[in-house]
NULO-606051 format. One record per residue (C-alpha): residue in three letters; x, y, z. Coordinates in steps of 0.02 Angstrom, whole numbers, padded with zeros to 5 digits, always signed. Example, Ala and Ser with C-alpha at 12.3 -4.5 7.8 and 13.67 -1.06 7.14 Angstrom:
# NULO-606051
ALA+00615-00225+00390/SER+00684-00053+00357/
This chain:
# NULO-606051
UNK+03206+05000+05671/UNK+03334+05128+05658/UNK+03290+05311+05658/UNK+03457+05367+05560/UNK+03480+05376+05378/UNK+03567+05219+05310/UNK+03713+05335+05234/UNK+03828+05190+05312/UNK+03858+05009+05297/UNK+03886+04988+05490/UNK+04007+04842+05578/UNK+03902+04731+05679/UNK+04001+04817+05829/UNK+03909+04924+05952/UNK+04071+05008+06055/UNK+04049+05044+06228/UNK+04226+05101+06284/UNK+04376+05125+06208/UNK+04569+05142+06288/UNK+04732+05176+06192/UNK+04729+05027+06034/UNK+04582+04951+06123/UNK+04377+04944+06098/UNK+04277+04860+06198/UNK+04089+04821+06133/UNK+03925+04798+06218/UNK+03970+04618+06253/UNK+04121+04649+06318/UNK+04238+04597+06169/UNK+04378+04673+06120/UNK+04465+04731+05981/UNK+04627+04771+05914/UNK+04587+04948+05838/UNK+04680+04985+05686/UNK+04555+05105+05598/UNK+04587+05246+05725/UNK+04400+05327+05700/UNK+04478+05338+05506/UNK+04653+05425+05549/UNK+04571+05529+05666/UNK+04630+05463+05836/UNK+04810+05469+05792/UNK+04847+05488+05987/UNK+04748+05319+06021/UNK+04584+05334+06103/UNK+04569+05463+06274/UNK+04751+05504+06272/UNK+04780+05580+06431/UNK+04834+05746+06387/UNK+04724+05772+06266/UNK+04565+05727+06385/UNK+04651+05833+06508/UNK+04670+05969+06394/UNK+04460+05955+06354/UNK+04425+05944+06542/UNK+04498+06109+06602/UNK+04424+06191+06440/UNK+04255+06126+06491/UNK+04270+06223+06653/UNK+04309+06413+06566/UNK+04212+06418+06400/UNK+04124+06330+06267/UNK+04096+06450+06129/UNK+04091+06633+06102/UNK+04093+06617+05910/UNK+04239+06722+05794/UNK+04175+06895+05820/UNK+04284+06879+05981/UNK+04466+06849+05994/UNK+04517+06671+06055/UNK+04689+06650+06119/UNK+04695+06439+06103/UNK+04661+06475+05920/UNK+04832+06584+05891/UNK+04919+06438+05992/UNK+04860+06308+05866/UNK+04883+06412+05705/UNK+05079+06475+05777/UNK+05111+06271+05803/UNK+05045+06222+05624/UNK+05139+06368+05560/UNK+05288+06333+05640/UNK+05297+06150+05587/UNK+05222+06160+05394/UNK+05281+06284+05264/UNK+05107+06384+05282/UNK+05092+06572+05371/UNK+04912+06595+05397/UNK+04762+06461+05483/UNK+04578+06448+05444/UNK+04471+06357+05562/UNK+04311+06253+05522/UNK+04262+06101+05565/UNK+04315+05963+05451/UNK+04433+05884+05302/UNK+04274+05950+05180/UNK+04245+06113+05236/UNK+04448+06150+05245/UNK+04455+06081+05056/UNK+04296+06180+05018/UNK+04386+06333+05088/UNK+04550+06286+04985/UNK+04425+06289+04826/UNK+04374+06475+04858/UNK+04507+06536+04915/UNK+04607+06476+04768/UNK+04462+06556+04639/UNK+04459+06704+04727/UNK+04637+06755+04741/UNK+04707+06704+04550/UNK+04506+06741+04501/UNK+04508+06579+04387/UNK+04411+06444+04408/UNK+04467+06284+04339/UNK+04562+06167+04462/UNK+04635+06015+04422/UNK+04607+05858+04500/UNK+04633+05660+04505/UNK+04552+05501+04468/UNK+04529+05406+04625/UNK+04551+05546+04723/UNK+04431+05596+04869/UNK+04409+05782+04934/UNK+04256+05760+05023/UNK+04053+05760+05005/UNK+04001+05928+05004/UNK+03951+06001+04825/UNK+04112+06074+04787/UNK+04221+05941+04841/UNK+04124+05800+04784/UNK+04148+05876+04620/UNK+04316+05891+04654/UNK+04319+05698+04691/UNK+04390+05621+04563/UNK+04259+05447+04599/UNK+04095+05422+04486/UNK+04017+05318+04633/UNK+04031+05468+04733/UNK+03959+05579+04599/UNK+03820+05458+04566/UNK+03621+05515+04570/UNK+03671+05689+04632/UNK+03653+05758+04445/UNK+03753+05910+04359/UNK+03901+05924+04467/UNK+03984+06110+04501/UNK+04081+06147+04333/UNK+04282+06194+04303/UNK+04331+06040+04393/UNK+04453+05906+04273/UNK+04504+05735+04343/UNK+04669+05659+04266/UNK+04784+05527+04299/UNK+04870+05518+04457/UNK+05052+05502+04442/UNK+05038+05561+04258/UNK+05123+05716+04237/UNK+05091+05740+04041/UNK+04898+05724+04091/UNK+04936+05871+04202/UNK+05037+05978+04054/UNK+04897+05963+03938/UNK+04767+06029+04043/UNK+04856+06172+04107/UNK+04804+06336+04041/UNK+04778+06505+04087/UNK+04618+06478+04168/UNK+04689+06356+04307/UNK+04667+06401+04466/UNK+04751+06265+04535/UNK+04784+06087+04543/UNK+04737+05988+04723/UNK+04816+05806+04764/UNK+04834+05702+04908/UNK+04990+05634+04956/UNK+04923+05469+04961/UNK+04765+05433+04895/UNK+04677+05354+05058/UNK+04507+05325+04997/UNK+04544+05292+04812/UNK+04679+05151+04856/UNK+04798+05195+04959/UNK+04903+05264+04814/UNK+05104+05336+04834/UNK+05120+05491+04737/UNK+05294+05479+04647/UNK+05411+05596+04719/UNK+05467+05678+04517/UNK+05268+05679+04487/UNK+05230+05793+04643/UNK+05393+05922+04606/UNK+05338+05906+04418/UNK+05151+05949+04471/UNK+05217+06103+04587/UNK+05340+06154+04446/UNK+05195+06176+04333/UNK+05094+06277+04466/UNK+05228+06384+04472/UNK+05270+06425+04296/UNK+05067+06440+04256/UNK+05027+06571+04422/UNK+04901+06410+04494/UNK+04900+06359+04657/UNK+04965+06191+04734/UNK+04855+06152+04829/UNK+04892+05974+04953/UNK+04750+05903+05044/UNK+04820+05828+05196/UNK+04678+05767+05289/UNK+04712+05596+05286/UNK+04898+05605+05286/UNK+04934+05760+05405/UNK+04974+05750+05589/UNK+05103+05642+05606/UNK+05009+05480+05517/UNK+05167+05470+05374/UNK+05295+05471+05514/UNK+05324+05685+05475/UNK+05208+05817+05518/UNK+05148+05828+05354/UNK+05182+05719+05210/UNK+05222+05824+05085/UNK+05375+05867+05196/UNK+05441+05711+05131/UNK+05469+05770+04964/UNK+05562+05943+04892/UNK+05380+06034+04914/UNK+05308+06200+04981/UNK+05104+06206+04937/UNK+05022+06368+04937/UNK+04899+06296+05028/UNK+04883+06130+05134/UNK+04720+06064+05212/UNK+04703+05964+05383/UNK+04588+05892+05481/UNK+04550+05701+05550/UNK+04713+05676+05660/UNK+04703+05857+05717/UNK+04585+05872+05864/UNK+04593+05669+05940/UNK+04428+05637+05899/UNK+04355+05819+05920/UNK+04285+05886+05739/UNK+04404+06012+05685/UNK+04480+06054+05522/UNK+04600+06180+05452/UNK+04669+06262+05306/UNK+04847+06310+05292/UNK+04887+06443+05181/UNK+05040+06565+05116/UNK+05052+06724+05190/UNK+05028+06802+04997/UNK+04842+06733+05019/UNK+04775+06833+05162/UNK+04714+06962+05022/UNK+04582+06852+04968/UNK+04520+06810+05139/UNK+04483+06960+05224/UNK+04325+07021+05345/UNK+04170+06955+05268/UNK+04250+06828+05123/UNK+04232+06675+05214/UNK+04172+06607+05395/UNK+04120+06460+05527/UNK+04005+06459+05669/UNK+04087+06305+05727/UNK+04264+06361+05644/UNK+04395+06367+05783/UNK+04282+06311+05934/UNK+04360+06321+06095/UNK+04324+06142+06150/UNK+04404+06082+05994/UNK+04558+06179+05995/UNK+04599+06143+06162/UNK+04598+05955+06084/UNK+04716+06027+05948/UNK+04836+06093+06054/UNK+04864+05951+06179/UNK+04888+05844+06023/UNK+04987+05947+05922/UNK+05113+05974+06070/UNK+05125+05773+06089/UNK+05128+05718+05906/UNK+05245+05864+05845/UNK+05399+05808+05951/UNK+05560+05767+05831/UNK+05585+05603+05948/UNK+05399+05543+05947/UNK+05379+05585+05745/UNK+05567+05478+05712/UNK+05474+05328+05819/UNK+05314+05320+05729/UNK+05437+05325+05556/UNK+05535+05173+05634/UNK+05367+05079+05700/UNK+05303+05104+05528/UNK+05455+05052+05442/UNK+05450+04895+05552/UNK+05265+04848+05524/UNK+05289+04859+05335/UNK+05439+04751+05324/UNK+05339+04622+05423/UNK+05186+04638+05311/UNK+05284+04615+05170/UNK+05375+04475+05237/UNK+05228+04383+05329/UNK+05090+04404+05157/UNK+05231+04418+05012/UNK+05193+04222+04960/UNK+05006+04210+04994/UNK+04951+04208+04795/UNK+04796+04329+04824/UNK+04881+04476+04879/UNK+04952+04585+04727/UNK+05044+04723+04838/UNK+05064+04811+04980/UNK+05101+05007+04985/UNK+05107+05141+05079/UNK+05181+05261+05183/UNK+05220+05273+05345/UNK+05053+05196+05449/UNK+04937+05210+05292/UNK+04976+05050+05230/UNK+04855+04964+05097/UNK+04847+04761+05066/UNK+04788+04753+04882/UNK+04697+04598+04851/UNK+04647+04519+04708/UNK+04483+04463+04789/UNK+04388+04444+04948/UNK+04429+04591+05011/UNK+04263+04594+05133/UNK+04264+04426+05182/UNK+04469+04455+05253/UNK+04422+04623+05338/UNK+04258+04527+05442/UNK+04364+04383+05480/UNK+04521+04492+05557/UNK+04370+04575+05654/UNK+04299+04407+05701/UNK+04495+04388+05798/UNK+04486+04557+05872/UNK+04562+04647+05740/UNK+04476+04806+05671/UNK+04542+04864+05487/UNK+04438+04934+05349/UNK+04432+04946+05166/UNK+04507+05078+05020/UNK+04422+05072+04839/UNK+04366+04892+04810/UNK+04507+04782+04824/UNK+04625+04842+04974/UNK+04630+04824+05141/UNK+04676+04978+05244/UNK+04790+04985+05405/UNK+04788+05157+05503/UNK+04842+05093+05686/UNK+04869+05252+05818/UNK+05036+05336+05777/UNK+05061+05253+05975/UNK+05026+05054+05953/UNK+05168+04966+06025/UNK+05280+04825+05962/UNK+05170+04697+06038/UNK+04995+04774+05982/UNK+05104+04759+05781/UNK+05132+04607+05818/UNK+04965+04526+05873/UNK+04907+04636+05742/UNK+05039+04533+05597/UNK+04999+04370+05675/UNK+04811+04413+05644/UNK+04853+04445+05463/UNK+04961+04341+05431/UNK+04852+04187+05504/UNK+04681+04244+05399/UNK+04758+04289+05241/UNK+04866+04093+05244/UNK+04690+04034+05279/UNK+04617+04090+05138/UNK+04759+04034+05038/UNK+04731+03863+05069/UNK+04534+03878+05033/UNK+04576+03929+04876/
């Protein structure tokens, strides 16, 4: 009997301990971890500084809440100002509530309410962002979702046109859709999108939870393409592990978020900020962000290489280490046997595998990891 709701469909994997790339279990197996806690432990598992970083913040203060001034949370904001195109920081505690605070603040400022979405695009499970979740299975038994939110085709830039009107507040994409696919944008879609914002007086609004920190091989992955949002949200790779979130916002937008328009209890914890910090200071290095784009670069070639004959597998995308294996079937069945050889990966919409190693596996952990892969996926081909 379990005393938790059964909100998840759980790996038979109780973990014990976990190290760097590696999990142990209760029975002492171990596993190749290449789910990162979802693209939250982008450090690996314990990195040193940042459990260093946690310790000595343990020893002066836990929480005072944000009626007081906290000087770890001006150290974070000035280091995700510095290296994204934002000027101001909000604090909360996760990729939902830093979308959910992206979805106010953009009402309240242009005081419109409709904001454009995408189709097999995720935002989160709250109210407001599960109705800004572009995924009926989401949506399902939860009846009359919030109003003024319109899903269109990603990559479809006419879709975009003809819903744009005066009463668009904004329009809000991911980078990459993680949950809905692991879906590229194209680079002429997201400039066309931002173009439009512009012109119309919406805001652009990227959601960077999945894709922020470091995980594309930048610090953010818009920063790949010719793009300044107005307002960027972040939050799983942020705090190592500890909940945290953040929105990211032009300076233009403070207006509309003064005293009393928006708040956290939680928001810009101590604890979790000192988890920020130690992180941020690692993962935001020029020479540690131009290896993770050359590890990536590496690990793709190989997949591509390695899976590009096996019948079953229709494509494999990405960027940077978000990397999806589309597959025509059997999905499940490939994702419990790589776990069965000590490799843990998880799934994206129904057909595709998803890859999200630490932004610090090694060349040997990639290459147990493509041997893994490689060596399931050519078994199933000859099943067939």
């Amino acid at each position: 009997m379990s005393y938790l709701f059964p909100t998840y469909q759980r790996f038979d994997v109780k973990v014990k301990s976990a190290s760097g790339t590696k999990l142990t279990d209760e029975n002492g197996q171990k596993y190749l971890d290449f789910i990162s806690g979802i693209a939250v432990c982008n450090l690996g598992h314990r990195h040193p500084a940042v459990q260093e970083a946690v310790e000595q913040q343990l020893k002066q203060v836990w929480h005072v809440s944000n009626l007081f001034h906290v000087s770890v949370q001006e150290e974070v904001a000035e280091l995700l100002v510095q290296h994204s195109c934002g000027d101001a920081v909000f604090f909360c505690n996760s990729g939902a509530e830093a979308n959910e605070a992206a979805i106010k603040l953009a009402r309240k400022y242009t005081k419109r309410h409709k904001i454009i979405t995408f189709k097999k695009s995720f935002h989160g499970r709250t109210f407001a962002t599960m109705s800004a979740t572009g995924q009926a299975k989401i949506h399902e038994g939860f009846g009359p979702l919030l109003q003024e939110f319109v899903y269109v085709p990603y990559n479809d830039i006419e879709a975009v046109k003809k819903e744009m009107d005066e009463t668009t507040a904004a329009v809000m994409l991911e980078i990459v859709q993680g949950e809905g696919g692991v879906v590229p944008a194209e680079a002429e879609f997201l400039e066309g999108v931002q173009q439009l914002c512009q012109e119309n007086g919406s805001l652009f609004i990227v959601d960077e939870v999945q894709t922020g920190i470091g995980r594309t091989g930048k610090p953010f992955a818009y920063q790949h393409y010719s793009l300044s949002p107005d307002i960027t949200t972040v939050a799983k790779g942020l705090g190592s592990g500890l909940p945290i979130g953040a929105l990211i916002g032009k300076n233009h937008l403070k207006e509309a978020f003064g005293p009393g328009s928006h708040g956290s209890t939680f928001g810009g914890n101590p604890i979790a900020l000192a988890a920020a910090k130690a992180t941020l200071t690692v993962i935001f290095q020029e020479a540690f962000l131009k290896e993770v784009e050359q590890k990536a670069a590496y690990f793709m070639k190989e997949l591509q290489t390695k899976l590009s004959s096996i019948p079953f597998i229709t494509d494999i995308r990405g960027k940077g280490f978000l990397i999806g294996i589309e597959c025509a079937e059997k999905q499940g069945e490939l994702i419990g046997k790589m776990r069965e050889k000590g490799l843990l990966v998880l799934g994206a919409g129904p057909s595709v595998i998803r890859l999200l190693p630490p932004l610090t596996v090694t060349m040997e952990e990639m290459n147990t990891a493509l041997t893994i892969i490689e060596n399931v996926c050519c078994h199933e081909k000859i099943s067939l």
